[in-house]
N, C-alpha and C positions, 0 to 999 in steps of 0.2 A: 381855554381851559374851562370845563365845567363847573358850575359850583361847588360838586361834592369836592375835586380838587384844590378847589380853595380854601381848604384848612379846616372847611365845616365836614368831612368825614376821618375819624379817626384810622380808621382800616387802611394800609397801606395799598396804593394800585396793584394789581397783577401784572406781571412783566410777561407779555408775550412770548413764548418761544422764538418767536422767528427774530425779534429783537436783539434778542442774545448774542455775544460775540461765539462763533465758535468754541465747543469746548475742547478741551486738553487732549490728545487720545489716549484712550487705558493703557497703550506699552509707555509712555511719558510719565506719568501718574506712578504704574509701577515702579519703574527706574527712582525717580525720585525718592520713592518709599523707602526703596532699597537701598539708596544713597544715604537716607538720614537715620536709616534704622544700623547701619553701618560706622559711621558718625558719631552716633549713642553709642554703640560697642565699642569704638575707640577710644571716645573721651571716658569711659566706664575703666579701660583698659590704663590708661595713663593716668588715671587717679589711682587703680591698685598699686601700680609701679612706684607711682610717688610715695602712698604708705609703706610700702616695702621698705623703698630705698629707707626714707626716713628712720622704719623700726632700726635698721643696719647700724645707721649713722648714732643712734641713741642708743645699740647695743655696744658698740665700739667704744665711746663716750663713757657708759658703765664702765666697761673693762678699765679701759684707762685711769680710770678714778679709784675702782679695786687695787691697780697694781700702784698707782703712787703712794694708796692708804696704808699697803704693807710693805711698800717702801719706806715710808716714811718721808713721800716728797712730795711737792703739788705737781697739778698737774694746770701748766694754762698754750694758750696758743703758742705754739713752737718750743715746748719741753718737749726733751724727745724720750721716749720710754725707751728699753734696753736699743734697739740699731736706732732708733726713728723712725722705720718703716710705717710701723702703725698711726700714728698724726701725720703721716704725709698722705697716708691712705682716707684718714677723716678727711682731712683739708680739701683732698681730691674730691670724694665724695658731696659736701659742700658744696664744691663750685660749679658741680654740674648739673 
């Protein structure tokens, strides 16, 4: 090793080309791209989904709390509002 490689040059060496491992080919590199820029669209997509559902689930949640208030009744896990339909539909909601 020469001196300058011995820690007395700051500048890092230059790497030969021919050194190099072969690079990637551009249709690889594309795909890839396209793979993660896909990726990013989906997980963009499943976070909307999740706010959605969520607003649903906190829209649902309101109502049900409306109609015990003018009912005149609480409302907690498994009071069923007029059929029950609607807390079987939160609940469901919830769990998925």
């Amino acid at each position: 090793m020469s001196a300058d490689r011995q820690g007395n040059d700051p500048t890092p060496a230059r790497v030969d080309p021919s050194d190099q491992r072969p690079s990637v080919p551009l249709s690889a590199r594309i795909e890839r791209t396209q793979l993660e820029l896909r990726v990013a669209a989906l997980e963009d997509a499943l976070e909307t989904s999740e706010r959605r559902r969520q607003a649903v689930i906190d829209r649902y949640e309101r109502l049900l709390e409306e109609r015990a208030a003018t009912d005149g009744t609480s409302v907690s896990a498994g009071t069923s509002v007029s059929d029950g339909r609607l807390p079987a539909l939160v609940a469901r909601l919830r769990d998925s």
